[in-house]
C-alpha positions as CSV (number, residue, x, y, z in Angstrom):
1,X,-5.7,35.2,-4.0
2,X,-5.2,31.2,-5.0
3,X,-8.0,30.0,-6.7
4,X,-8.8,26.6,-5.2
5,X,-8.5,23.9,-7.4
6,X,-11.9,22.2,-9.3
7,X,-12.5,18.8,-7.8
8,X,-14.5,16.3,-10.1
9,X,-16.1,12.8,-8.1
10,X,-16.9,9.9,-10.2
11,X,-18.9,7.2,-8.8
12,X,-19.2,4.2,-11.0
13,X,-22.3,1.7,-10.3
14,X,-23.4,-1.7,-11.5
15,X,-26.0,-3.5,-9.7
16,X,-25.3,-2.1,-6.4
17,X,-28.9,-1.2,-5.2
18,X,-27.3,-1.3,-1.4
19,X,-24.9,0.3,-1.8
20,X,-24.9,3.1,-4.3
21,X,-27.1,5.7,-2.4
22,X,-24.3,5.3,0.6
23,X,-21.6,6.3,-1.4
24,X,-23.4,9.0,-3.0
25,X,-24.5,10.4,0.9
26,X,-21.2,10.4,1.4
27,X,-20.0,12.3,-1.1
28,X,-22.5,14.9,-0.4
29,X,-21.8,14.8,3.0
30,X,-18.2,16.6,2.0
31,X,-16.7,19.0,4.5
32,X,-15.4,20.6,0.9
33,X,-18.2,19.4,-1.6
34,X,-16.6,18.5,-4.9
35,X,-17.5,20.9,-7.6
36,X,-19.2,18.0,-9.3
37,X,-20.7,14.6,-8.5
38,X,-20.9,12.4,-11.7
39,X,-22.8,8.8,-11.2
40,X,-22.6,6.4,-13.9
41,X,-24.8,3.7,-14.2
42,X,-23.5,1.0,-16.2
43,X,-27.1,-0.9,-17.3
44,X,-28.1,-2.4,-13.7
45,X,-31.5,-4.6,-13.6
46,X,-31.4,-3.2,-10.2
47,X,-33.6,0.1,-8.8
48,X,-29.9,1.2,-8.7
49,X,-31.1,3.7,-12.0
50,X,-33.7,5.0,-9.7
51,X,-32.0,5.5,-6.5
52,X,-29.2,7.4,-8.5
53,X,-32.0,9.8,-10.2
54,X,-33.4,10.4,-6.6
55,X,-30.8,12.8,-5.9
56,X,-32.1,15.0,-8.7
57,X,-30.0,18.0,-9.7
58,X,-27.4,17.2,-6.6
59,X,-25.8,14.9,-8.8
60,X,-25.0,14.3,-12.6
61,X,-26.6,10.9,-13.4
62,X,-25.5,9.2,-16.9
63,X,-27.5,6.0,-17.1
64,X,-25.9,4.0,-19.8
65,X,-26.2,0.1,-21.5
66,X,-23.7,-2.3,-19.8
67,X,-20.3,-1.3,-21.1
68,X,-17.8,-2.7,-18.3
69,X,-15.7,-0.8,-16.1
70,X,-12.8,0.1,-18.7
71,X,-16.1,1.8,-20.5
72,X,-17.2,3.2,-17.4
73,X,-13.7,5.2,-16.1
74,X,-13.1,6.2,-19.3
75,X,-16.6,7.5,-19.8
76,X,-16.2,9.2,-16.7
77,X,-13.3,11.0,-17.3
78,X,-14.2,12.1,-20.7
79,X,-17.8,14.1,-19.3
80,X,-15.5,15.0,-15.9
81,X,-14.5,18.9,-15.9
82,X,-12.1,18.9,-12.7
83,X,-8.7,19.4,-12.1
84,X,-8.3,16.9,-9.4
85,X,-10.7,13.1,-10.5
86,X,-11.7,11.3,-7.7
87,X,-13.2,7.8,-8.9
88,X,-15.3,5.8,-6.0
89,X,-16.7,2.5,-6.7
90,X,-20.3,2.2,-5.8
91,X,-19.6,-0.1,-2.6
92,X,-16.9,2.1,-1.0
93,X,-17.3,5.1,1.1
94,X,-15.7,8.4,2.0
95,X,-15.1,10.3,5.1
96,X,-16.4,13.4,5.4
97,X,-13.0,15.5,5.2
98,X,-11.8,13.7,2.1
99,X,-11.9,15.8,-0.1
100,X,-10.7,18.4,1.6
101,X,-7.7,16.9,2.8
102,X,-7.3,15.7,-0.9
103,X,-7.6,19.5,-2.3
104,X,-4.9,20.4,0.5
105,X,-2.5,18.0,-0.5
106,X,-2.2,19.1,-4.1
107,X,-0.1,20.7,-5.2
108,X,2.5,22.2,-8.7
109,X,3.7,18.9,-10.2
110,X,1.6,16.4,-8.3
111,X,0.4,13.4,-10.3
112,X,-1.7,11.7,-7.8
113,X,-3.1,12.2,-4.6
114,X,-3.4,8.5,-2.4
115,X,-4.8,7.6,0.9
116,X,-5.4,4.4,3.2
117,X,-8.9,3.1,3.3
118,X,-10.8,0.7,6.1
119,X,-11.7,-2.3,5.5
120,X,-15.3,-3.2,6.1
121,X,-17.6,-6.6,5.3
122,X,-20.7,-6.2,3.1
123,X,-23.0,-4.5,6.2
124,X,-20.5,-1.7,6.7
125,X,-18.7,-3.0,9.8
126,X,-15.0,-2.6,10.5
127,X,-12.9,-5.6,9.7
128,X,-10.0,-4.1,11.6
129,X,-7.4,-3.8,8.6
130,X,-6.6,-0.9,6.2
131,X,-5.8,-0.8,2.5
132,X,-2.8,-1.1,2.0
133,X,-2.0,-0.1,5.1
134,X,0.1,3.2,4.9
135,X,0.3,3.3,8.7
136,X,3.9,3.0,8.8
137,X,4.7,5.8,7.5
138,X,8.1,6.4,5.2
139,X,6.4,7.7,2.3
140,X,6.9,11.1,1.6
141,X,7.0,12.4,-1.6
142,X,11.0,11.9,-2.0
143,X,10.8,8.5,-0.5
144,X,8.0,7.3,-2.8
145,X,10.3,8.4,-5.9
146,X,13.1,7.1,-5.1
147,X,11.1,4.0,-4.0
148,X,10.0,4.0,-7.8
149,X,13.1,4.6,-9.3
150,X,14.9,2.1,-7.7
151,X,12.2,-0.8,-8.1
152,X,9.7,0.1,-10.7
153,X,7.0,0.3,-8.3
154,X,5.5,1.2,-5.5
155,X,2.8,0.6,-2.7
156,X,-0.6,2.2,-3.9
157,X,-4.3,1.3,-2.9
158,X,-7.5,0.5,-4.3
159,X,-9.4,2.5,-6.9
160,X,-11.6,4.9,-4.2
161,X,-8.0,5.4,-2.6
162,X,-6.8,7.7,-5.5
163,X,-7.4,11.2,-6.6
164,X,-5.5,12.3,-10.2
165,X,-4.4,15.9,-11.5
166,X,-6.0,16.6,-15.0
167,X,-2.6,17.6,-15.9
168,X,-1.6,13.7,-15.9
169,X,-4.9,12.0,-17.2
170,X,-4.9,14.4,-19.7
171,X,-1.7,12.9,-20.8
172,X,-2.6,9.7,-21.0
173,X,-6.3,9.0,-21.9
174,X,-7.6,7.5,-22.9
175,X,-6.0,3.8,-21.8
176,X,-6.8,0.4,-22.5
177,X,-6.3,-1.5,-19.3
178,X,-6.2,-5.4,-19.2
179,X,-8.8,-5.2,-16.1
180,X,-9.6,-1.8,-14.9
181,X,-8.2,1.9,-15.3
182,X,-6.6,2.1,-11.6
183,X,-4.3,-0.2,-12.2
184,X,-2.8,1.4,-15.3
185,X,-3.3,5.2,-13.9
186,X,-1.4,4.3,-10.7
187,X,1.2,2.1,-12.4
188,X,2.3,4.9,-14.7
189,X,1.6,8.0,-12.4
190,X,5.3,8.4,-11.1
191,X,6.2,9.1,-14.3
192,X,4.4,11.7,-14.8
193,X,4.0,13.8,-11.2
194,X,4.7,13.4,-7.8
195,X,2.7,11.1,-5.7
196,X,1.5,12.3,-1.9
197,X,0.6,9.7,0.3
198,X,-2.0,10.7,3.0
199,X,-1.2,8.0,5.4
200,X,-4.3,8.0,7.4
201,X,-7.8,6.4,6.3
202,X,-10.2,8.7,4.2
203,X,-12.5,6.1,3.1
204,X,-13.9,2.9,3.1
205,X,-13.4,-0.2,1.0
206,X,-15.7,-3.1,1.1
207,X,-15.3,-6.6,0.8
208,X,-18.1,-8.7,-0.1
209,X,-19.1,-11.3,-2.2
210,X,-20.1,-9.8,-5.4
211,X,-17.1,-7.4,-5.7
212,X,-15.1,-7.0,-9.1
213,X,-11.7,-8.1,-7.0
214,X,-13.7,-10.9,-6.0
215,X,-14.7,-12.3,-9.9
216,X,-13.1,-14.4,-11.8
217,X,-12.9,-13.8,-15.3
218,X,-16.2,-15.2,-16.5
219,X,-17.5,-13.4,-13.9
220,X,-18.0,-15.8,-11.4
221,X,-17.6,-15.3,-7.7
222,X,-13.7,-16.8,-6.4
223,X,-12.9,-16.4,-2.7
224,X,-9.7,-17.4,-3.5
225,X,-8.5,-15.4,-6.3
226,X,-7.4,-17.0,-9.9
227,X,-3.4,-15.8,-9.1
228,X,-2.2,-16.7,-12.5
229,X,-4.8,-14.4,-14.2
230,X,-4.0,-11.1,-11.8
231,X,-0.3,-12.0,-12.5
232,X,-0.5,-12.2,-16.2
233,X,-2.6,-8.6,-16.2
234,X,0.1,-7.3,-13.5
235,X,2.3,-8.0,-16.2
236,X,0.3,-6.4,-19.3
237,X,0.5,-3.1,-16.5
238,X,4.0,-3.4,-16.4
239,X,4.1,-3.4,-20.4
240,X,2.5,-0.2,-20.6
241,X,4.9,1.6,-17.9
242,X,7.7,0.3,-19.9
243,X,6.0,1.9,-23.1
244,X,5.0,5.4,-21.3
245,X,8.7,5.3,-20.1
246,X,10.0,4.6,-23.2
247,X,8.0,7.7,-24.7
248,X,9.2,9.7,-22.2
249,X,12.5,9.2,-22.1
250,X,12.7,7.8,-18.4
251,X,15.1,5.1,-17.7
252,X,13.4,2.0,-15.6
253,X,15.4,-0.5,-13.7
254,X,16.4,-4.1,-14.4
255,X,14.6,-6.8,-13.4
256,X,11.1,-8.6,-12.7
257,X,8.8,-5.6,-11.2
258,X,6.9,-8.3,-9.6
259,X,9.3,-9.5,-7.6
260,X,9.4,-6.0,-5.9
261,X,5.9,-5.9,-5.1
262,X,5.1,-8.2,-1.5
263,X,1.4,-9.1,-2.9
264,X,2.6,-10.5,-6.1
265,X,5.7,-12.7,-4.3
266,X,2.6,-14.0,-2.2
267,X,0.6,-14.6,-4.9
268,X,3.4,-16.2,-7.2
269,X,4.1,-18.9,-3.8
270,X,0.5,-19.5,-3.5
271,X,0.4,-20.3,-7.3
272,X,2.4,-22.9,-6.5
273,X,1.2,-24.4,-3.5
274,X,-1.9,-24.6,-5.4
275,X,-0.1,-25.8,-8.6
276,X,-2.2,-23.1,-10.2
277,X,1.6,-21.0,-11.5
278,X,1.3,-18.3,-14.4
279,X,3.3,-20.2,-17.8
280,X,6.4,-17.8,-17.0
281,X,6.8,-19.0,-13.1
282,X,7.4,-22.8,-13.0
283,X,11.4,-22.0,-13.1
284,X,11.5,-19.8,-10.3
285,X,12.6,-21.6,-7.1
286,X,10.7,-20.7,-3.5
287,X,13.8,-20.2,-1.8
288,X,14.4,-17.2,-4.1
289,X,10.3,-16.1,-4.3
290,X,10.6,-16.2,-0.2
291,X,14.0,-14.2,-0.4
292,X,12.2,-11.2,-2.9
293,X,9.3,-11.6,-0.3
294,X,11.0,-11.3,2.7
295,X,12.9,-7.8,1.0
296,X,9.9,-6.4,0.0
297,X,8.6,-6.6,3.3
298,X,12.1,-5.0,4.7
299,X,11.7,-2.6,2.1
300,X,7.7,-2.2,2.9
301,X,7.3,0.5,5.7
302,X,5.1,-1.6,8.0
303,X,4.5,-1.1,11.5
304,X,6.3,-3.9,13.6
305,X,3.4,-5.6,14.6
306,X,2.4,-5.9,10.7
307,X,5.8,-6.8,9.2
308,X,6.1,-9.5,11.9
309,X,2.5,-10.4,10.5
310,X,3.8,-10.6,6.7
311,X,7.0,-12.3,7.7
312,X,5.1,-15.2,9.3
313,X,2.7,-15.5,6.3
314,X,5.5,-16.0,3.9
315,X,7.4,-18.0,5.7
316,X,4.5,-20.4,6.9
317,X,3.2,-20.9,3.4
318,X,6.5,-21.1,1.9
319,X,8.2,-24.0,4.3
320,X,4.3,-25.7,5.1
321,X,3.8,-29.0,2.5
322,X,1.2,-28.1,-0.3
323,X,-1.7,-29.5,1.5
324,X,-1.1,-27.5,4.6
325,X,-0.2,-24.9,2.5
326,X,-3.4,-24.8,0.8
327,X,-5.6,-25.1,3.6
328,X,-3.8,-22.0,5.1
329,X,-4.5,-20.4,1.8
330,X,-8.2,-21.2,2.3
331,X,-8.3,-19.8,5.7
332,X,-6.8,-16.4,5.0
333,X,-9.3,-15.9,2.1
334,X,-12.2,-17.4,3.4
335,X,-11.9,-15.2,6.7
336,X,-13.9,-12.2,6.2
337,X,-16.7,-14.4,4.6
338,X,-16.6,-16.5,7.6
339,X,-16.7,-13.3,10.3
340,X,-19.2,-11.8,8.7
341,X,-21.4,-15.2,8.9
342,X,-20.8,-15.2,12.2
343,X,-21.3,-11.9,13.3
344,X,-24.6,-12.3,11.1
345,X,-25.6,-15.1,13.6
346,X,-24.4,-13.2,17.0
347,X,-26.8,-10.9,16.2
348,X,-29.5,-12.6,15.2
349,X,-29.1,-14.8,18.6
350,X,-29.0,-11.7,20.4
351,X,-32.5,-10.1,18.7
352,X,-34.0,-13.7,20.1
């Protein structure tokens, strides 16, 4: 008989009072229940601290002072006994099969489970886009590898999208990350494992105001993101899968990893628009940042309707004059602030 694999979920919290008891029902709600449930608290002034030790024995609570999310993951991992990690972020969800199709997918010599997520606003409705999309398939096991191999990188998603074998962390923690530990863990994981890729949505990922994706450094709320910042830590993540590689033995290829990555050519053209360009950027032309963009999109395994999407983007922003770029800019990050807003008032006019 195979002994099923231990399953550990970590759900890290900070100040997310309506949030945190959703992603813990949904956890618990588990058509395979992970064979732990840890919650860590990182010092809210919330009743977060109380909603989290309403659940009693049916979840591990560690309550500690505000450390920051590197503190937090690591801190997790550390207490976690599993051989498959889950991390979920206190304002994402999960759908009840999860885990289960998670344990299923492991396997000998797997590094990482990955899976698509929904896209929802800050009151849980649909915003009709996934992340990252896997939806287009063409990324089997082999595929993804050789993917790597030949570029560096690969298409992965948000934290709650990941679930790691012990057998890799255990390699590698702990890290210091220059923002947070999934970027690091899923940077490196290739080396270390094979990556699955369940291509259909097995959770939920919010986007609201107050998310850390939506904060700038000082820890102020950006709806347009600082692009020179998340370019200069994309860079520190490719510094330490050149030093894991180098420790391994593994032989990367040549070139600018960025350029191989379709949000990073975006951001790098917005940069400009904006005249907001990391230090390392201003020689780069935009005929050649559109020519890497419009590859990695060839290269992306989108569905028709979204790489004609992508190719539009790119091309509008790239050819419009900076003004019109910028206001483009605006609208695209801006949008889900201004649905929800509006939905907000539909339904309020309806109620009247």
């Amino acid at each position: 008989m195979t002994l099923r694999p231990t399953i550990s979920v970590i759900i890290t919290n900070y100040n997310y009072e309506e949030y945190v008891g959703h992603a813990i029902e949904s956890v618990l709600s588990q058509t395979r229940l992970p064979d732990e449930i840890i919650v860590i608290d990182d010092g809210s002034t919330d009743s977060s601290p109380d909603i989290i030790r309403s659940y009693g024995d049916r979840v591990r609570a560690v309550l500690q002072s505000n450390e920051g999310i590197r503190s937090v993951t690591s801190t997790g991992y550390a207490i976690s006994t599993g051989q498959i990690v889950m991390y979920l972020d206190a304002d994402d969800l999960l759908y009840p099969a999860a885990v289960e199709r998670v344990e299923k997918a492991f396997g000998p010599g797997i590094a990482k489970v990955q899976f698509d997520l929904d896209v929802i606003d800050g009151n849980g409705r649909r915003l009709g886009r996934r992340m990252p999309d896997f939806s287009g398939g063409g990324l089997s096991e082999t595929e993804l590898a050789r993917e790597f191999s030949q570029t560096g990188t690969y298409r992965w998603p948000v934290t709650s999208g990941n679930a790691y074998s012990r057998n890799f962390l255990s390699q590698v923690m702990p890290v210091d990350p220059p923002v947070s530990l999934d970027g690091v863990l899923n940077t490196i994981s290739p080396l270390y494992g094979g990556i699955i890729t369940i291509s259909d949505p097995q959770g939920q990922y919010r986007v609201h105001q107050r998310n850390n994706s939506r904060k700038n450094t000082g820890g102020t709320i950006a709806f347009i993101p600082n692009f020179a910042s998340r370019i200069g830590y994309r860079k520190q993540e490719f510094n330490v899968l050149r030093e894991h590689a180098a420790r391994l033995g593994r032989v990367l290829p040549n070139g600018d990893f960025l350029d191989n990555e379709l949000v990073f050519v975006n951001y790098r053209i917005m940069a400009r628009k904006l005249s907001l360009e990391d230090g390392g950027d201003h020689n780069r032309s935009l005929l050649d940042l559109w020519i890497k963009g419009m590859i990695a999109i060839g290269r992306g395994h989108f569905r028709p309707g979204a790489t004609l999407k992508h190719a539009i983007w790119i091309c509008s922003v790239t050819l419009l004059p900076a003004p019109l770029a910028q206001r483009l800019i605006a609208i695209r990050f801006l949008r889900t602030h201004w649905f929800s807003n509006l939905r907000s008032l539909l339904v309020r006019s309806t109620r009247l």
